[in-house]
N, C-alpha and C positions, 0 to 999 in steps of 0.2 A: 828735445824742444817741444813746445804745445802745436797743436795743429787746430788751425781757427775752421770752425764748422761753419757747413752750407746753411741759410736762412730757406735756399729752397729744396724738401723735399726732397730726395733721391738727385738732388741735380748737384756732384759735387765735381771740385778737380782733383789730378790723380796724384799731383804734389802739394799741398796747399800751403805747408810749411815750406819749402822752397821757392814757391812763389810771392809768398808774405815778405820772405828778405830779402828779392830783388824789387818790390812795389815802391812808391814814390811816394812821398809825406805828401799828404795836402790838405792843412789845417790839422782837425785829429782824424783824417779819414789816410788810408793807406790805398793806391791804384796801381796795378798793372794791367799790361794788357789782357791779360784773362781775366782778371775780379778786383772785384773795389769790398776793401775790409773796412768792415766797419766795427768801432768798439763798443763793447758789453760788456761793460763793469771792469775785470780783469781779464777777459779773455777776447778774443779777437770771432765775428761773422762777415760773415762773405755772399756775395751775390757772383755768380760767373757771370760774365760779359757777355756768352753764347748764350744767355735767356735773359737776355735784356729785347725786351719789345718795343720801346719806345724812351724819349727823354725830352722833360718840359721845363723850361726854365720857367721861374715864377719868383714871387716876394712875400717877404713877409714884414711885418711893420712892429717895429719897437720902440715903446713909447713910453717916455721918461719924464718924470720934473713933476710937480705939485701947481706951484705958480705960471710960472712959464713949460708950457707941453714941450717936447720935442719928438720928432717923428724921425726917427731913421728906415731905411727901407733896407734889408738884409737879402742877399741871396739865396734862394731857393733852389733843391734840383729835387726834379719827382722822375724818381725811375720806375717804368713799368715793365713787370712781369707778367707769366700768364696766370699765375694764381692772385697774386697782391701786389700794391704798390707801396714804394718805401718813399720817402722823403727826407733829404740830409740839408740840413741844415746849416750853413754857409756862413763868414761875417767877410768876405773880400768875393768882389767880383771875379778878379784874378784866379783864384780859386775855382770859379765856375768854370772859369775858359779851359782851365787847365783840365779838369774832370772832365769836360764834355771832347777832347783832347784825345784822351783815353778813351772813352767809352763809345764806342759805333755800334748803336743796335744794326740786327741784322750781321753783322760782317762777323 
């Protein structure tokens, strides 16, 4: 089976294919409690949970229609690490609760 690579640097887990097929769908993002997979084309990247430094919920705005605008407001989650920050992109709240659910920086 493929084994989904670390996004950071030297920071990997010691199974990550066994921990990919216990992880939880959420939306097209995959979470367990050690890393949140995210997809790349045909292959699966990873953040571990243990270098996670921080998590910000925020929005972003999607705007539709020619005559009449519409505005919808989308979920945001910006996860910080100590090299770079990512940002996953969300369309249910639900979805947020549940990520931030999993992911406890620090712990």
């Amino acid at each position: 089976m493929f084994s989904p690579t670390s996004l950071l640097t030297g920071k990997t887990l010691e199974d990550p294919a066994a921990d990919f097929r216990t992880a939880v769908r959420v939306e097209q993002y995959r979470v367990s409690a050690q890393a949140i997979y995210i997809p790349s084309g045909l292959r699966w990247t990873y953040i571990p949970v243990s270098e996670i430094r921080g998590l910000t919920e925020s929005h972003r705005v999607v705007s539709a229609g020619k005559c009449v605008s519409v505005v919808e407001h989308r979920p945001v989650l910006e996860i910080r690490t100590d090299p770079e920050t990512f940002k996953l992109n969300l369309e249910k709240t639900a979805s947020m609760e549940t990520l931030l659910r999993y992911l406890h920086p620090g712990e």
